[in-house]
N, C-alpha and C positions, 0 to 999 in steps of 0.2 A: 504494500500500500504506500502512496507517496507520503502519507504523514511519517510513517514508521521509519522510511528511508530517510527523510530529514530530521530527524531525533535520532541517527545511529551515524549523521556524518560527523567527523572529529576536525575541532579548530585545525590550526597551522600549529598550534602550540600545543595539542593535544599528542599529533603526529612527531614533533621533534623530540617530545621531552622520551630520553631511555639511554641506550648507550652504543655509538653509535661502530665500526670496527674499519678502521682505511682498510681502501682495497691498494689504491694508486692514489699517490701526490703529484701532480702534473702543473708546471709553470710554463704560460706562452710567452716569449722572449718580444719585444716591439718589433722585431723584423718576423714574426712570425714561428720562429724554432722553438721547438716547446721541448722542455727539460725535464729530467725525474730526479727534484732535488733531494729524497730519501731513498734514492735508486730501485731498481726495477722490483720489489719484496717487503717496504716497508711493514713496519708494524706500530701498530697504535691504535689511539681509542679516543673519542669526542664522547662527553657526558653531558648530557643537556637534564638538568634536575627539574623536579616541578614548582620548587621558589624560584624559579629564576637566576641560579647557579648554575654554571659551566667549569668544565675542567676537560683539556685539553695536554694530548703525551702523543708525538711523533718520534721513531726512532728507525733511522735508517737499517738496512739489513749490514752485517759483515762489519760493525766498528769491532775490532778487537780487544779482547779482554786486555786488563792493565795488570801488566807483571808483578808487579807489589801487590793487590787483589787489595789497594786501599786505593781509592778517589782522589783523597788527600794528598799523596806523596806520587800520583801520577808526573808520567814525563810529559814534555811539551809536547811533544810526538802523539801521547795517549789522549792528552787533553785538549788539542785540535781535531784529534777523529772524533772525543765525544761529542764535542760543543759545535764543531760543522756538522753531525751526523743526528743531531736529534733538538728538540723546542719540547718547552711543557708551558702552560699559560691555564690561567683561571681567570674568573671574575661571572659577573653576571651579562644577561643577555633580556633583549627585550624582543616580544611579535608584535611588527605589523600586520594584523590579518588582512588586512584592507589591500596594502599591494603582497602576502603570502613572502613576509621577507622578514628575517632577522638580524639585530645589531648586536654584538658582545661589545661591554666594554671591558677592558684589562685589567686586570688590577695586579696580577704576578707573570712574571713570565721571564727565561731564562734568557732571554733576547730584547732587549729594549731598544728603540731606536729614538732617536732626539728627536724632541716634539718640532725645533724648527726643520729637520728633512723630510721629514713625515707628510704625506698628501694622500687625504682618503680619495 
């Protein structure tokens, strides 16, 4: 029945909120070459919660384990593959249902960029 159909369709934000798993990271370059900045395997997860919190973990495939098996005392070597090879970011997020689009704003994130280079 059409009433029943429209009491069983779900917001935008009904649909995004759970947890979501990359398949592929894919960037279009301005000349048009598109790139796989966490290489062809990544793994990661996008969590969209129902207050309005996000948490975000990208992690390339093949960075290699750090020989001291501590973080901390990583070589420059180990600690280039992990920080080019992966991004973590939280904060909250808001739906437009009206145009089926959503904004996060940042609040953490293992990468910051200066607010004056920065152009949404």
């Amino acid at each position: 029945m059409p009433g029943s159909a429209l009491a069983q369709q779900k917001t935008v934000k009904q649909q995004l909120v759970g947890t979501w798993i990359f398949v592929r990271t894919e960037a279009t370059q301005a000349d048009g070459k598109k790139l796989l900045p966490f290489g062809p395997n990544p793994r990661g997860i996008l969590i969209f919660a129902e207050d309005g919190h996000f948490a975000h973990l990208q992690v390339a495939d093949g960075i290699p384990k750090f020989a001291s098996s501590s973080r901390v005392t990583g070589t420059a070597e180990e600690n280039r593959a992990a920080i080019q090879g992966s991004i973590a970011l939280s904060g909250t997020y808001t739906v437009d249902e009206a145009v089926k689009a959503f904004t996060r704003k940042i609040e953490a994130t293992t990468f910051r960029i200066g607010l004056a280079k920065h152009k949404n």
